[in-house]
C-alpha positions in Angstrom: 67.9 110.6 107.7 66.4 109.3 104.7 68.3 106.9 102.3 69.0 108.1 99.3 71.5 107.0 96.0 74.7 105.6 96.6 77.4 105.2 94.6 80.9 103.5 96.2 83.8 103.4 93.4 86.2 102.8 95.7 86.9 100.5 98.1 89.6 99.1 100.6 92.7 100.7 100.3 95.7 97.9 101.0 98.0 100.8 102.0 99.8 100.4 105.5 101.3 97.3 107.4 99.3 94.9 108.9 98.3 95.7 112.6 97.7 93.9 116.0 93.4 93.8 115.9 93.1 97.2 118.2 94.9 99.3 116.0 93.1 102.4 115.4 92.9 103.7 111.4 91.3 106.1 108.7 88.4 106.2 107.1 88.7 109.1 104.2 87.0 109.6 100.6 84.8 111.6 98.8 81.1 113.0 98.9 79.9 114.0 95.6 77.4 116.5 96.0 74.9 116.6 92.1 73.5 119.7 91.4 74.9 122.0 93.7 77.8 124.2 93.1 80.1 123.0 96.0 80.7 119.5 97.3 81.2 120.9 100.9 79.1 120.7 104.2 78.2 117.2 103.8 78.4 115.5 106.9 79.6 111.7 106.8 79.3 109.6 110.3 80.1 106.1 111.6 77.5 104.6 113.7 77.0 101.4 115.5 76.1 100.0 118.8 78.1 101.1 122.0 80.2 104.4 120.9 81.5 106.5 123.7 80.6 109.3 123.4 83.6 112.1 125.2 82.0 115.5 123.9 84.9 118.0 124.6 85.1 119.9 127.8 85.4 123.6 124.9 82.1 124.3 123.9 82.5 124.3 119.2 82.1 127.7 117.8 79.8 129.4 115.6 80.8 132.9 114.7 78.0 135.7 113.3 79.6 137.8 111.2 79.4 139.8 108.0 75.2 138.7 108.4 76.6 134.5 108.1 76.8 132.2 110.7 80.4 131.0 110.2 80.9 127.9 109.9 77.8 126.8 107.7 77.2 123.4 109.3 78.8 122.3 112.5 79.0 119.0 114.1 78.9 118.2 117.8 78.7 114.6 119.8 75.3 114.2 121.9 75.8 116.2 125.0 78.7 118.8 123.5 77.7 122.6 123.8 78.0 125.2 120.9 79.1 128.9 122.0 77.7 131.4 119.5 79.4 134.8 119.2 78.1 137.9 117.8 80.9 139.4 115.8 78.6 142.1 113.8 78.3 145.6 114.4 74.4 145.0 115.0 72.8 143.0 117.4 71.5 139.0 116.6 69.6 136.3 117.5 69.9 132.4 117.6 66.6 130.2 117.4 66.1 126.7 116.0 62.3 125.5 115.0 63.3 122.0 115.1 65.4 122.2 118.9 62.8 124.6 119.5 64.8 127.2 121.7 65.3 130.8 121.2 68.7 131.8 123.0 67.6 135.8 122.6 69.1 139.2 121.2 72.7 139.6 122.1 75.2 142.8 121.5 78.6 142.9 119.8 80.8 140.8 121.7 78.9 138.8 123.6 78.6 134.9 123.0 75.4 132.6 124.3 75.8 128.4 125.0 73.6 125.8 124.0 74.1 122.5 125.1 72.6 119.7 122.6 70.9 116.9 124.0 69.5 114.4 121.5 70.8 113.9 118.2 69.4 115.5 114.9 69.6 118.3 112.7 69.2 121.7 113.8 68.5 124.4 111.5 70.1 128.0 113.2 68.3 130.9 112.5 68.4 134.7 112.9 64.8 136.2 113.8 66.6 139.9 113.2 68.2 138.8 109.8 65.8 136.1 108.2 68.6 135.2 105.5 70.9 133.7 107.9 71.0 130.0 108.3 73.4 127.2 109.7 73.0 123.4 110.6 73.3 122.0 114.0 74.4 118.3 113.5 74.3 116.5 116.7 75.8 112.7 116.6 75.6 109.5 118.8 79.3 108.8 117.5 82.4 110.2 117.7 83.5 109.7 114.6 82.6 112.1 112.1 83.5 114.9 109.4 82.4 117.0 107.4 83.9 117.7 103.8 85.2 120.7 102.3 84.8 122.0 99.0 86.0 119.7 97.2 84.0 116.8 98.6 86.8 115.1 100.4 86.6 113.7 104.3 89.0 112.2 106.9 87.7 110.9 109.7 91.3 109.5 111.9 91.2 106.8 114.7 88.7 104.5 113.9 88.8 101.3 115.9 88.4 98.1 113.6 84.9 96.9 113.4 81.3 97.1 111.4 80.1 100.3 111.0 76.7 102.3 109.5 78.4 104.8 107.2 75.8 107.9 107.1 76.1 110.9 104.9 73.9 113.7 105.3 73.5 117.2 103.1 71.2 120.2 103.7 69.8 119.8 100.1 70.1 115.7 99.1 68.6 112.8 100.4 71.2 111.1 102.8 72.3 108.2 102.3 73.8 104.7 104.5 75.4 102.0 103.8 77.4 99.6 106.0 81.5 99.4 105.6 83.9 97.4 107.7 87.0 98.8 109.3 90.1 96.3 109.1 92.9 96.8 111.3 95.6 98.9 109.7 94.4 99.2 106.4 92.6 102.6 105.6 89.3 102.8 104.2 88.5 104.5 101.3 84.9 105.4 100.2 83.9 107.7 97.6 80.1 108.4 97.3 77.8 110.8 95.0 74.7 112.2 96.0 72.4 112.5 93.0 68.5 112.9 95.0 
């Protein structure tokens, strides 16, 4: 991801009691997406060293219907599976350039898995119906979110520590920057994404 503008205007929030040192918290703010007509789909991460990564046993969903993959951009931890269901009245298709698979042609109804392997960004595409497209975000963390439409994120037990925050948008420039967790004080960031 490359590193693009950042902006923080906010910063610590002093809201909540002070904690024992292993009490888990929030990290929540804002992505402010310039030049596009919704703030949503932005996908913000905290990395570092030594995460576990516990993908969940469910495979996420990604629905086809009305010609859209639904949702637009999904999320999943390194190893954790996405079932893709055909809810159209037409067959569809599921490749990715980048992942470089093609899962095939299925019917109404039916559903194909993938399981993700290394992280990165996968485009989805339909080879029947060339306008549909989704994003594939696969994460060494398991701490993530992605914002809805109003630009806002919450991502919920966070254990204290030093952190690479990462934000990443189909159409900007992503951006990093490094923020510190403190035991039982949410953190609040609010970030804009002007390149």
């Amino acid at each position: 991801m490359s590193r693009g503008l950042l902006q923080l205007v906010g910063a610590l929030s002093m809201g909540g009691a002070l904690a024992s040192a292993a009490t888990p918290t929030v990290v929540r703010g804002t992505v402010t997406v310039k030049g596009v007509k919704t703030n949503a789909d932005a996908v913000v991460t905290l990395e570092g060293p030594g995460l576990k990564l516990t993908p969940p046993a469910e495979p996420s969903k990604i629905d086809q219907k009305g010609f859209r993959f639904i949702p637009h951009v999904t999320v999943v931890q390194t190893g954790g599976a996405i079932r893709f269901l055909n809810n159209d009245p037409e067959p569809h298709n599921v490749y990715s350039p980048e992942g470089r698979y093609n899962l095939g042609t299925w019917p109404t109804g039916d559903t194909k898995d993938y399981v993700f392997k290394k992280a990165g960004v996968y485009s989805q595409l339909c080879n029947i119906h060339p306008d549909m497209l989704a994003y594939v975000v696969v994460v060494d963390t398991p701490y993530f979110a992605v914002t809805d439409a109003t630009g806002a994120f919450l991502i919920r037990d966070v254990p204290p520590g030093k952190y690479k925050l990462v934000v990443w948008h189909e159409k900007k420039d992503g951006l990093e920057q490094d923020v510190e967790v403190t035991p039982g004080k949410p953190l609040r960031v609010d970030l804009v994404l002007e390149k």
